[in-house]
Backbone as JSON, one array per atom type, in Angstrom:
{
  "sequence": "XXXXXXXXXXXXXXXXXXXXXXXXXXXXXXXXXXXXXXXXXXXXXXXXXXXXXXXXXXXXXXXXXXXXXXXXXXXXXXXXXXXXXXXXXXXXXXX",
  "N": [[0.85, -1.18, 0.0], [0.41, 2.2, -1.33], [0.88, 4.99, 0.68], [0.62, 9.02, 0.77], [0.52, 12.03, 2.22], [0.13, 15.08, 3.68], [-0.09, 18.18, 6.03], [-1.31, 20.57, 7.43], [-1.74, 23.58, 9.49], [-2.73, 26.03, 11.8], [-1.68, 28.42, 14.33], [-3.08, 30.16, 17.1], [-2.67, 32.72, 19.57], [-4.32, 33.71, 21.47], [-4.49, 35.11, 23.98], [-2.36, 34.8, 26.65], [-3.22, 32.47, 28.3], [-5.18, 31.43, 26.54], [-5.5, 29.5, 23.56], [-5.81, 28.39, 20.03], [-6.48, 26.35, 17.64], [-6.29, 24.88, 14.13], [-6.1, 23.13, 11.42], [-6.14, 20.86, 8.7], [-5.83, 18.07, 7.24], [-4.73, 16.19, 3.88], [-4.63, 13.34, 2.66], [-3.63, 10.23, 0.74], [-4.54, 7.34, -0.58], [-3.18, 4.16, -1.96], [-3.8, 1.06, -2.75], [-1.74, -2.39, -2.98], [-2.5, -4.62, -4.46], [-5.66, -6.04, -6.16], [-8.92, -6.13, -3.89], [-9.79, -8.89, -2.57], [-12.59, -9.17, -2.24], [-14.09, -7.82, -3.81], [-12.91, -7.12, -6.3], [-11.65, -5.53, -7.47], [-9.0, -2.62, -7.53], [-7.99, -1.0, -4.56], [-8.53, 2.6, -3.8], [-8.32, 5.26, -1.37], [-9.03, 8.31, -1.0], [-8.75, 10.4, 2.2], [-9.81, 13.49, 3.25], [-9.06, 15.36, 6.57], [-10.55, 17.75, 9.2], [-9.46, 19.74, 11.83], [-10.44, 21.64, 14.86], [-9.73, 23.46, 17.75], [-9.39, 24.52, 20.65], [-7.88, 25.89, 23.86], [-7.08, 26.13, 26.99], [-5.4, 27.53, 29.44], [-5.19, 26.65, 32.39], [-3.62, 27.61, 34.9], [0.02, 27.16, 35.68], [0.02, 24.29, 35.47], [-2.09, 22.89, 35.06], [-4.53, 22.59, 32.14], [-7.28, 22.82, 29.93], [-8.76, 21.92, 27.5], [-10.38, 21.72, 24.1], [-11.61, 19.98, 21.75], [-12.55, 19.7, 18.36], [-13.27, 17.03, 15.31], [-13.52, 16.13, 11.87], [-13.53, 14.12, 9.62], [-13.57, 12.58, 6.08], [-13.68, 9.93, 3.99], [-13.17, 8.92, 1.06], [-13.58, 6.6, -1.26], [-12.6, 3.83, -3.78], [-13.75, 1.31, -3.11], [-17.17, 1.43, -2.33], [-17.7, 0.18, 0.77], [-15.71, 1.38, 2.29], [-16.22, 3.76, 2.52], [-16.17, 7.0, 4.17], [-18.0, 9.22, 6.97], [-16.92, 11.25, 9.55], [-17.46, 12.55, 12.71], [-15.55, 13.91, 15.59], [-15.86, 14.8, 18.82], [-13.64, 16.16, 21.26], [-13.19, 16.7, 25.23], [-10.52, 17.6, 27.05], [-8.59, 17.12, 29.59], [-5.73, 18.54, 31.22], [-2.65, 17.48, 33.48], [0.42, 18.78, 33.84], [3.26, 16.95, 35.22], [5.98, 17.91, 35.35]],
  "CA": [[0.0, 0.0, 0.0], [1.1, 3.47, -1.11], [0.1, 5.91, 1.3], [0.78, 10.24, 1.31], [-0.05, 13.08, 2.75], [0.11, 16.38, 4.72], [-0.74, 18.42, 7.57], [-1.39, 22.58, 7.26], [-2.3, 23.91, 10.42], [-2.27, 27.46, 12.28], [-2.31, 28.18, 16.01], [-3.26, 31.62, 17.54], [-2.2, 32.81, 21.14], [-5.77, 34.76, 21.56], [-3.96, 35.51, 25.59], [-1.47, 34.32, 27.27], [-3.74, 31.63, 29.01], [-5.91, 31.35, 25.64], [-4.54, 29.5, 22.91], [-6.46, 27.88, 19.64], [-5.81, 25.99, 16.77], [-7.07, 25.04, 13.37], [-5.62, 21.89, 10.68], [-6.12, 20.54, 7.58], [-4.81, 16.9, 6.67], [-5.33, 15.46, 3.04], [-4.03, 11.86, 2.97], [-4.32, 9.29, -0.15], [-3.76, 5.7, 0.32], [-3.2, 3.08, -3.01], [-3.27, -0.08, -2.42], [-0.91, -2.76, -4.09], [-3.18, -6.01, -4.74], [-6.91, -6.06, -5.67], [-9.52, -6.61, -3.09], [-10.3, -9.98, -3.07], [-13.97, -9.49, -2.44], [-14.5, -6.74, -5.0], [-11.83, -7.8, -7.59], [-10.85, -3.95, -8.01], [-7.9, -2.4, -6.66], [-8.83, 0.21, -3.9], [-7.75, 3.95, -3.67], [-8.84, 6.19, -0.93], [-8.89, 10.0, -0.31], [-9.27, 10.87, 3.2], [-9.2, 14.98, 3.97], [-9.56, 15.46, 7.93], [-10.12, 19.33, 9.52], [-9.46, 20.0, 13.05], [-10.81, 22.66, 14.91], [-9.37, 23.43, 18.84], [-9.26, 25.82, 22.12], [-6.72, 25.35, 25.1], [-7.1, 27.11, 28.19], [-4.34, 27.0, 30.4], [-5.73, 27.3, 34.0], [-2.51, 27.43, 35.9], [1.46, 26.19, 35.13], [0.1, 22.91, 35.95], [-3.21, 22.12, 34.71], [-4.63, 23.13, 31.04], [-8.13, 21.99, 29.47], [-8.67, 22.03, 25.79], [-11.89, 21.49, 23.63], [-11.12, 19.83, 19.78], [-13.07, 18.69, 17.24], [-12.21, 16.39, 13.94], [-14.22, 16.0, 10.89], [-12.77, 13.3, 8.53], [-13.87, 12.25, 4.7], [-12.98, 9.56, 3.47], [-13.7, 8.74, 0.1], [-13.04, 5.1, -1.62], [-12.87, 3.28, -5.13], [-15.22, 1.12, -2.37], [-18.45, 2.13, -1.29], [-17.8, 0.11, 2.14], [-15.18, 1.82, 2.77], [-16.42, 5.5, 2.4], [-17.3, 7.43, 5.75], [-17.8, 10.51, 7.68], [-16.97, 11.11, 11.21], [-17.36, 13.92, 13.47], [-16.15, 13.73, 17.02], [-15.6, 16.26, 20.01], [-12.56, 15.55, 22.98], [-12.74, 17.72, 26.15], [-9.1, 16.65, 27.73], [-7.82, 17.33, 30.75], [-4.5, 18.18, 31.51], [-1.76, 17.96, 34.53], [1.6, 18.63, 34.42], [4.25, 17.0, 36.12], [7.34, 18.98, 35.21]],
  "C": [[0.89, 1.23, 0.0], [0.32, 4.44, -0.21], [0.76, 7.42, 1.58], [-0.07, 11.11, 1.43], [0.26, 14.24, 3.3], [-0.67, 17.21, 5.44], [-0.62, 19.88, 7.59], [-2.16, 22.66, 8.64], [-2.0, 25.54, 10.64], [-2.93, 27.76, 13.7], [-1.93, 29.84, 16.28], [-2.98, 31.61, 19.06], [-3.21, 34.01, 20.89], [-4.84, 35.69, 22.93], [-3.15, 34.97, 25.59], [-1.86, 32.59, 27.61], [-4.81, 30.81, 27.6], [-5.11, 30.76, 24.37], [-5.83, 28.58, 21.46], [-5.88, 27.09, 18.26], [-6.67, 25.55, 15.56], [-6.09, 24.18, 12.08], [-6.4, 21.39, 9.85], [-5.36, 19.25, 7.22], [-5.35, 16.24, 5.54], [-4.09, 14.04, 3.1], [-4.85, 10.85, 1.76], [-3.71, 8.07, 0.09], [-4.21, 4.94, -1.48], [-2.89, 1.83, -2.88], [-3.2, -1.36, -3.64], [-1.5, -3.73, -5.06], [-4.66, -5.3, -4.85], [-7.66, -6.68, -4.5], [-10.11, -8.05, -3.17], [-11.47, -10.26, -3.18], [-14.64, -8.53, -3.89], [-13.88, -6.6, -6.45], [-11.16, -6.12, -7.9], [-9.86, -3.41, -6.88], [-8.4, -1.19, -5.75], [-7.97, 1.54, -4.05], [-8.95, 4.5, -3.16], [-7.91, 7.81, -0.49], [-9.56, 10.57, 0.78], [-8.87, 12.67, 3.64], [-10.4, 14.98, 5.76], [-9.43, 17.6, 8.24], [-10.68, 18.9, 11.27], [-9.69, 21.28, 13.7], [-10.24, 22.74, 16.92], [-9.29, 24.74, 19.62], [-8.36, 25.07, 23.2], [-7.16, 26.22, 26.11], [-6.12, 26.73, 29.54], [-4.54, 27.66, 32.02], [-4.71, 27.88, 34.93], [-0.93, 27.03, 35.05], [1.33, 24.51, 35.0], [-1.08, 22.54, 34.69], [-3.64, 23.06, 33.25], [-6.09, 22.15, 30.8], [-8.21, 22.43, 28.17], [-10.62, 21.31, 25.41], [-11.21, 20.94, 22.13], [-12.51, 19.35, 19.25], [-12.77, 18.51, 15.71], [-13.87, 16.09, 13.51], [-13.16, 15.38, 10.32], [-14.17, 12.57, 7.47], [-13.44, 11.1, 4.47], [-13.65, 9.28, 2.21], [-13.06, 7.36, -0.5], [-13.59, 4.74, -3.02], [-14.02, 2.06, -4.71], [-15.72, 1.11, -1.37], [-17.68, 1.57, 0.29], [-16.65, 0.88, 2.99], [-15.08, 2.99, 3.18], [-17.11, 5.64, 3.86], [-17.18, 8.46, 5.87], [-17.56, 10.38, 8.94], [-16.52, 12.17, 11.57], [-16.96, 13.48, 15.11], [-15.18, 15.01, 17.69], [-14.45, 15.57, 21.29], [-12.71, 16.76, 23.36], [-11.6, 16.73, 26.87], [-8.75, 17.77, 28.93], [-6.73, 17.57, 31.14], [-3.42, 18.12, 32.54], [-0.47, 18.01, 34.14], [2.42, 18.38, 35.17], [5.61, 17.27, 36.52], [7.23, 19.93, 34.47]]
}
């Protein structure tokens, strides 16, 4: 399987304590052999966008908000999807 891609992003310092971010990944994948159930060779195009906030409470602790949207697209159907999901994370520092 051939697989490339890249990763464009851009991150803002709104504050000090405020921080956000914002990504772009297109990613194609070719793979070497046909499928054995479908007899055709596959090729997908997945573009993902990320969307994020940080908030840094303290030196120690930080919480963040993201969310990802990913595409994928496929030579097949079963393989084609969408997916949206949301992480609130937590963070501590221990150095």
């Amino acid at each position: 399987k051939l697989t490339y891609g890249a990763r464009v992003g851009l991150n803002w310092t709104i504050t000090p304590s405020h921080q956000s971010w914002i990504t772009y990944s297109p990613q194609r994948a070719e793979y070497d052999d046909p499928n054995p159930v479908y007899v055709i060779l596959r090729k997908d195009i997945l573009n993902a966008v990320s969307l994020g906030w940080r908030y840094s409470i303290d030196r120690s602790w930080q919480c963040s908000l993201e969310t990802d949207y990913q595409h994928n697209k496929s030579s097949i159907e079963i393989y084609e999807y969408e997916r949206t999901q949301v992480k609130l994370n937590l963070m501590y520092r221990l150095f």
